[in-house]
N, C-alpha and C positions, 0 to 999 in steps of 0.2 A: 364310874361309868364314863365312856367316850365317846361319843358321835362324830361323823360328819353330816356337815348340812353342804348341800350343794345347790345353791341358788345365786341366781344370776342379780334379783334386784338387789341394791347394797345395803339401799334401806329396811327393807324385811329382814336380812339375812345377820346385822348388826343387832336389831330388835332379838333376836330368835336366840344369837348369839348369847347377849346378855342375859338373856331370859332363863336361857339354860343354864350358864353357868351361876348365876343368883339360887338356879336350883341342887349347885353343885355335882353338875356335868362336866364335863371336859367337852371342847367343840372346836374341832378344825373346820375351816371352813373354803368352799371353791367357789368361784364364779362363772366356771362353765363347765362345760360338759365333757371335754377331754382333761381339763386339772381334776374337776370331779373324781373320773374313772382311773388316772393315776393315781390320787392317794387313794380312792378307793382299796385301789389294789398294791398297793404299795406298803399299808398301812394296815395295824390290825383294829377294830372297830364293834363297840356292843350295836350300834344300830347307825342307820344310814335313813336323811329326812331328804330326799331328793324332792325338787321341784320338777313337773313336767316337761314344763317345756324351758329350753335351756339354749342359749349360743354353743354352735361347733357341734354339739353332740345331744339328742336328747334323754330324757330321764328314763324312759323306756327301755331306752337303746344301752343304757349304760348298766341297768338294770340285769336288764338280757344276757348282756357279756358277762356279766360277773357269775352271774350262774351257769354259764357255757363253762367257765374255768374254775367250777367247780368251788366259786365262794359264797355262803350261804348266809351270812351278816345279813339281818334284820332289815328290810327297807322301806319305809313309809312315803309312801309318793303324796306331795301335794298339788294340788291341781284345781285351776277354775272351770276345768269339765268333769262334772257333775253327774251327769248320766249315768242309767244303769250298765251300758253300753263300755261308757269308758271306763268305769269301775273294773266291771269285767275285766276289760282288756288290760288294764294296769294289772291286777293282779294275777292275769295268764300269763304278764309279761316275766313275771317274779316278785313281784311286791306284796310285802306279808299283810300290809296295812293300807289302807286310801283316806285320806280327810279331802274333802272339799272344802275351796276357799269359798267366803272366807270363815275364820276356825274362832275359836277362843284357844291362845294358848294352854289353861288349863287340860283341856282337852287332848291337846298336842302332845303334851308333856305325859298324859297318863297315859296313852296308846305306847310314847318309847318306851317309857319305864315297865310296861307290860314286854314290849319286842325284846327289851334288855335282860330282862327275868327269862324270859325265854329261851337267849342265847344263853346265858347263865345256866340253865340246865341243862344245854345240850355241852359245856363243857365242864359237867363237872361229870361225865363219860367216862365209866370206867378203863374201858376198852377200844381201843382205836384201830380201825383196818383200813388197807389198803391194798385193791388185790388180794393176795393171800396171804401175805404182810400183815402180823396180828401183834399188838402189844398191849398189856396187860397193864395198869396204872396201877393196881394195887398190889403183884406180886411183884412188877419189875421183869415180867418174864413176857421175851420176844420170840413168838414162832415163825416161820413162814412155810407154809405147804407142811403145818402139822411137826415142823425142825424146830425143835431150840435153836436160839443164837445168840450164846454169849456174850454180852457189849459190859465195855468200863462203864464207868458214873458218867462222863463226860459224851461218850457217844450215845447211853439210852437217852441224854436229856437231849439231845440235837436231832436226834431218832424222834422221839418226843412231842416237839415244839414242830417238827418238818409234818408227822403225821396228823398234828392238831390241825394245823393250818393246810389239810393234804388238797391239791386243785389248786392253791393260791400260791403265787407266787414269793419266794421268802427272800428277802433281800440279805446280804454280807450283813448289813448293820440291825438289821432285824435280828437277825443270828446273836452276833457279838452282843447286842444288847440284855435277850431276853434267855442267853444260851448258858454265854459267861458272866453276867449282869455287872459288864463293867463296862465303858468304851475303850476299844482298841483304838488305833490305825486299821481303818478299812482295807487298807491293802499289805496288812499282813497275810501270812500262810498259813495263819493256825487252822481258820476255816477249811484252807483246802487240804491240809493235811488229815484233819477229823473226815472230813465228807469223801474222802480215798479209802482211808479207814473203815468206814461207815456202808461205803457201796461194797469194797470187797467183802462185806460180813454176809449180808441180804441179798447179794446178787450174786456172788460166786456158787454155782454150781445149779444155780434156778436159774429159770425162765425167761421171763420179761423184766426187762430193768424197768423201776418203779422209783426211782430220783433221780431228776433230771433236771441238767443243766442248761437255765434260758440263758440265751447267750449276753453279757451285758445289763443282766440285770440281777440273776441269784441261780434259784433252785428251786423245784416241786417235787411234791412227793405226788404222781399220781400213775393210776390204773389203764393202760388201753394209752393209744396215740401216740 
């Protein structure tokens, strides 16, 4: 399992750090609220322990964005407001979980490990859509608008790994890593040769293109926009 914690004080965030991996976690960790929402999103993740209130960008607000672009990673806000109020509001905001400070770790730890199981079942998804982009994980079979679309080994797992992660943005080295599970040179052309490949299969002669290219940063797979 992975998390990010994104807390600003060094001392909590070092304690929580150790805490977790003692429990055999893995744990990146930010100190504000725009590093936060880059690896957020930059990075794939079983759950997300944001603090509230944060420098540059708040826990809310980073919250918010991540499910504007369609990334649904697990997130437990902690916060010294307490209220039924803010409760609320965190969790209108996107937050699947809320602890108020202060916690007992135990506690802390059993809520991720609950988000984590969570996430864990929603990928072990047989089926993944996008749009009208449908792919089959256990026949291997890719339709869109009801079409077969015959793909090699190499493009359904790129197909694959783009529509697991579909709203979020996938980086070259995300790719290379979790595609071809080796490290390239990021700036080779295998990638853009497969992702050429890949668009002429699902977009030639349909609709709406549905992979698309952030400019500077990778690729998404999404619906609308």
């Amino acid at each position: 399992m992975k998390i990010l914690i994104i807390e600003d004080d060094l001392e909590t965030a070092a304690y929580l750090s150790r805490a977790f991996r003692e429990a055999g976690i893995t744990v990146d960790h930010a100190s504000d609220g725009d590093s936060g929402f880059f690896l957020a999103s930059e990075n794939t993740y079983d759950a997300l322990v944001v603090d509230r209130m944060l420098p540059k960008r708040d826990g809310l607000s980073i919250i918010s964005e991540l499910r504007r672009n369609g990334d649904d990673t697990p997130a437990l806000i902690l916060s010294a407001l307490g209220q039924v109020d803010d409760r609320v509001t965190g969790l209108r905001a996107g937050g699947d979980d809320y602890l108020t400070k202060p916690y007992a770790f135990s506690e802390l730890l059993a809520r991720i490990e609950i988000l984590g199981r969570r996430k864990g079942a929603r990928d072990q998804e047989t089926t993944y859509r996008v749009g009208d982009l449908e792919l089959d994980r256990l026949s291997h079979e890719v339709r869109r608008a009801g079409q077969p679309i015959p793909l090699q080994p190499r493009e359904y797992r790129l197909l694959e790994y783009l529509m697991k992660n579909a709203g979020q943005v996938v980086t070259r080295t995300m790719l290379l890593e979790h595609v071809w599970d080796y490290h390239f040179d990021p700036q080779t052309n295998v990638i853009d040769v497969h992702i050429s490949r890949l668009r002429s299969k699902i977009e030639k002669d349909f609709g709406e293109p549905l992979l698309k290219t952030v400019r500077g940063a990778g690729y998404m797979m999404k619906a609308g926009g």
